[in-house]
C-alpha angles and dihedrals in degrees: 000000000000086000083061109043073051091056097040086054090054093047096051085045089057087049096052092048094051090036089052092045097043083049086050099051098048097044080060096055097041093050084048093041098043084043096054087039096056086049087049092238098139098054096100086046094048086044105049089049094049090049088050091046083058101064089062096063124131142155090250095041098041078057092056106043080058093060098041094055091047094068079067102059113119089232087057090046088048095058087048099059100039086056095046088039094053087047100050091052091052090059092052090264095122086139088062092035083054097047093046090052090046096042088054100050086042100053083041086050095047095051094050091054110041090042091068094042089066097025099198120187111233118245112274092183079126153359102301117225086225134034110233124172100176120106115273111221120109105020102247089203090049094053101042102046080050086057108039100035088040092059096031089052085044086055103045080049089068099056092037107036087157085063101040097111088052093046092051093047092055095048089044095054099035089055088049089046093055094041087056103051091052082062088044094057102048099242105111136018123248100252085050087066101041083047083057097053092045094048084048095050099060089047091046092055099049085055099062095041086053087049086043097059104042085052094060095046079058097057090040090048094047088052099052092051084054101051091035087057079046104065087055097061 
């Protein structure tokens, strides 16, 4: 028992250091990226991609691009999380079921207060598919489907580690995905949606160190009662 609870704590150890240098490194990318946006050096970038991504554009694909960016809407995501959530805390995971509840109000949280610290405008190059009047930068759907997919994919994982390269590349396809159709659409810039996965990852990442580590006081915890019920005997 002891060997796993050491492995468990290695584990864990290996988690912190990537999460922290993941952390670090977007931290990084969002301050250079929310810097350049504020002194307006990105727009010929962010233009010439959305003009490029205009010359894609088709009836079957402009369908497409709608459904996939639905599946980022907070509601959606809401729903998502409220049905995964019920169902963790049936099977005795209330500390993933937590963290997914507190991962999804504190991506929603984040969004709501750095949009209006930067207040961009959203790109008007054409007619958007939706009307939109909230500020642009970061991408809320970026960030939050980063979020919410991302801890939702590090938790079936868990409990299907044979499938976990499937699973990520799932997640990872189905984020971009959504990322990408925001650009397609014309309602946000390129670098809005890059600023949203890099506010999401570091929020992503305190969220599974925070998992992690209330899964490790459970284990603790569960050994010390056995051996605890042990010592009677």
């Amino acid at each position: 028992m002891r060997s796993k609870l050491a492995k468990l704590s290695l584990r864990v150890f290996r988690i912190r250091v990537i999460g922290i240098l993941v952390s670090v490194l977007s931290l990084w990318i969002f301050a250079r990226l929310a810097r350049r946006v504020l002194q307006q050096q990105t727009n010929a970038f962010d233009t010439a991609i959305m003009l490029a991504m205009r010359g894609i554009h088709n009836p079957l694909f402009d369908q497409a691009m709608m459904g996939t960016t639905f599946l980022g809407d907070p509601t959606i995501l809401f729903i998502i999380c409220l049905v995964l959530g019920v169902w963790l805390y049936r099977h005795q995971r209330r500390s993933a079921a937590n963290t997914l509840a507190i991962a999804y109000l504190g991506a929603l949280l984040l969004q709501f207060v750095l949009k209006p610290v930067f207040t961009r405008e959203r790109p008007a190059l054409w007619e958007q598919f939706i009307l939109l009047r909230d500020y642009s930068f970061p991408s809320g759907h970026a960030l939050m489907s980063l979020v919410v997919y991302g801890l939702i994919s590090y938790i079936l994982t868990g409990y299907f580690p044979q499938r976990q390269k499937l699973i990520t590349s799932i997640t990872v396809l189905l984020v971009f995905a959504i990322g990408f159709s925001r650009i397609y659409l014309g309602v946000h810039w390129p670098t809005d949606v890059i600023g949203g996965y890099a506010a999401g990852a570091v929020w992503l990442v305190a969220c599974i160190l925070s998992l992690r580590v209330w899964q490790q006081r459970r284990h603790r915890h569960a050994q010390v009662e056995r051996e605890s019920v042990s010592s009677r005997r």
